[in-house]
C-alpha positions in Angstrom: 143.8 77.9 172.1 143.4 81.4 173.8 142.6 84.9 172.7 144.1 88.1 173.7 140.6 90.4 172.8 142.9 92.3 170.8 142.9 90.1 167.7 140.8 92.2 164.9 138.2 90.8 162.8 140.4 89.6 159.9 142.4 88.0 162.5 139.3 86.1 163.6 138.0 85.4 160.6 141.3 83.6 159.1 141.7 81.9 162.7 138.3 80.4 162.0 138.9 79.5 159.0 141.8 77.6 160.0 139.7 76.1 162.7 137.3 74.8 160.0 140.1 73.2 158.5 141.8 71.3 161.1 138.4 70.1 162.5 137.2 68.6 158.5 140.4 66.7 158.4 140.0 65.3 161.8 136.8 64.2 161.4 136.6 63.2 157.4 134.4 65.8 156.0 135.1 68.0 153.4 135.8 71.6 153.6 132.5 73.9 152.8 133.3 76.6 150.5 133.4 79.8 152.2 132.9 83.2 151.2 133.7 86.2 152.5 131.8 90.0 152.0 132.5 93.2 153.2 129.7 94.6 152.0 126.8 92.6 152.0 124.0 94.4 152.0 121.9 92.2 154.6 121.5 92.5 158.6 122.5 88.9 158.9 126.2 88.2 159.8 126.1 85.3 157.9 124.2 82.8 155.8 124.9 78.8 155.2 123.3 77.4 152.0 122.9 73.9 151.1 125.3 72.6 148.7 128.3 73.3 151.1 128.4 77.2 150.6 128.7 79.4 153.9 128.7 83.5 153.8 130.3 86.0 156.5 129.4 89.4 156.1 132.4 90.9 157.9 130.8 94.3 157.9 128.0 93.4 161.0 130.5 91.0 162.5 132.2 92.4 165.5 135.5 92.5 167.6 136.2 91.1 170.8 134.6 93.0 173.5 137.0 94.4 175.1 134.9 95.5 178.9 131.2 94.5 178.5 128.0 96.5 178.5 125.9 96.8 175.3 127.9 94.1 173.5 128.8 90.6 175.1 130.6 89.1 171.7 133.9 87.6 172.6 136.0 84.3 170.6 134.8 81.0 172.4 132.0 82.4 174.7 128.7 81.8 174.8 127.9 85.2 172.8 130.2 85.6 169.6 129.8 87.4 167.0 133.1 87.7 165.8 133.9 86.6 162.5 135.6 83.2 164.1 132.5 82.7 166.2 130.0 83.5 162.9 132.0 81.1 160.9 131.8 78.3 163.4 127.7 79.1 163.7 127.1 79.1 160.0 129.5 75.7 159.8 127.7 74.3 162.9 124.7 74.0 159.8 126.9 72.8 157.6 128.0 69.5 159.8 124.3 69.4 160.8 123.3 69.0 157.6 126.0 66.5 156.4 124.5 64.7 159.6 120.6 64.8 158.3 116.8 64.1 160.0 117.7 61.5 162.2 120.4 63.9 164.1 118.1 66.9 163.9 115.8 64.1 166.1 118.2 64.4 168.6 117.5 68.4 169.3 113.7 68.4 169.1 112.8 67.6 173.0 116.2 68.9 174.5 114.6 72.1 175.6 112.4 70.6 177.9 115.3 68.7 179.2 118.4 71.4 178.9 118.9 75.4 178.8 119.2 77.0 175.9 122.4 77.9 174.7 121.6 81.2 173.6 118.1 82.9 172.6 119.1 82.4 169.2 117.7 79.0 169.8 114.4 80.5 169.9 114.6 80.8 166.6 113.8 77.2 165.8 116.3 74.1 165.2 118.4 74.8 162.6 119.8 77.7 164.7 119.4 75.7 168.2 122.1 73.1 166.6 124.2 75.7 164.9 124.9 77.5 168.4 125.8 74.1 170.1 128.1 73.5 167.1 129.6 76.8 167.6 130.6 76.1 171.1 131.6 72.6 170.1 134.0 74.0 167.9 135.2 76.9 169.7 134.9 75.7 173.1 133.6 72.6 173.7 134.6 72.5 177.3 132.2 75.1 178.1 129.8 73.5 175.8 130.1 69.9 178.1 130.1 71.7 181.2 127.2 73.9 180.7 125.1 72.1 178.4 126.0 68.7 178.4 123.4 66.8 177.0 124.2 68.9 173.7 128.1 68.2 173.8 127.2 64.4 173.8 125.3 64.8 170.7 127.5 66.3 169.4 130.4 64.4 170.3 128.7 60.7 168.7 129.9 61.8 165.5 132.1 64.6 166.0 135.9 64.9 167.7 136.6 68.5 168.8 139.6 70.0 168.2 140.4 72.6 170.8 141.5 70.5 173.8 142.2 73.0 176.6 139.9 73.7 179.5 137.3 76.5 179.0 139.3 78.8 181.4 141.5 78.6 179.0 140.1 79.5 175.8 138.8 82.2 177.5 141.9 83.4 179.8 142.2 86.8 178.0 138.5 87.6 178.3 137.1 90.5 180.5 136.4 89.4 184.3 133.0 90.1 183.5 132.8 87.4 180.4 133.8 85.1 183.4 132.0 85.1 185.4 129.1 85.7 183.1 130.2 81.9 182.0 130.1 80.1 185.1 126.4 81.5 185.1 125.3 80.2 182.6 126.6 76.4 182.7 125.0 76.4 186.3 121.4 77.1 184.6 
């Protein structure tokens, strides 16, 4: 699985969602239920509630980057805020909750031990497992090469679905994107 950059955020989204699906029949869970807004009024790209529910506002999601600067937000890259990427965040909740306390155990120390995967992770654990799940799902080869520990996690109870090398996934990407990538899974 590979992106061109010119894929628009509808594109993305129902990609993602198609991702979702293929990677809850592979692993026997069911399928959250996922809603999609346009115009939610809210800053947040997206919301996952308990009870299996998961939001995308597709008004602050964005579009591949095409050269970076300001915006870094490409399908299967560290930064993504694309409506694929947001999906697989807000689902990265969803299988960490299906999971419970005694995986959430698993992430409590693993700063001290591993980089974080973003600075979203700053934001507390919930979100430091979501953005591990996010590369897990998108592109997990990244996610083993650069923070490993996570991937194993991860990967006890979880088989990922996108198979091909993180080159790959990320083939189409700006130069920049990269080798912004082999920076960060040698921190």
């Amino acid at each position: 699985m590979s992106y061109t950059g010119e894929e628009t955020k509808d594109e993305l989204l129902y990609i993602g969602i198609d991702l979702l699906e293929k990677f809850s029949k592979e692993n026997g869970i069911r399928m959250p239920h996922i809603y999609i807004n346009s115009g939610m009024n809210t800053k947040y790209y997206g919301l996952f509630y308990p009870k299996n529910v998961i939001h995308v506002n597709m008004k602050t999601c964005r579009p591949p980057v095409k050269t970076p600067g300001y915006d870094w937000s490409y399908p299967g890259y560290v930064q993504d805020l694309t409506p694929l990427g947001i999906l697989a965040h807000e689902f990265g909740h969803y299988i960490s909750d299906i999971l419970g306390k005694s995986f959430r155990k698993n992430f409590v120390n693993i700063k001290k031990i591993e980089e974080n995967v973003t600075a979203t992770d700053e934001r507390g654990l919930d979100e430091k497992m979501a953005e591990a799940a996010r590369l897990f799902l998108t592109n997990p080869d990244l996610l083993k090469r650069g923070r490993p520990l996570r991937y194993e996690i991860f990967k006890e109870h979880y088989t990922p679905i996108v198979k091909h090398r993180w080159k790959t996934v990320l083939k189409n990407a700006h130069p920049k994107i990269i080798n912004a990538a082999e920076r960060w899974m040698q921190k």
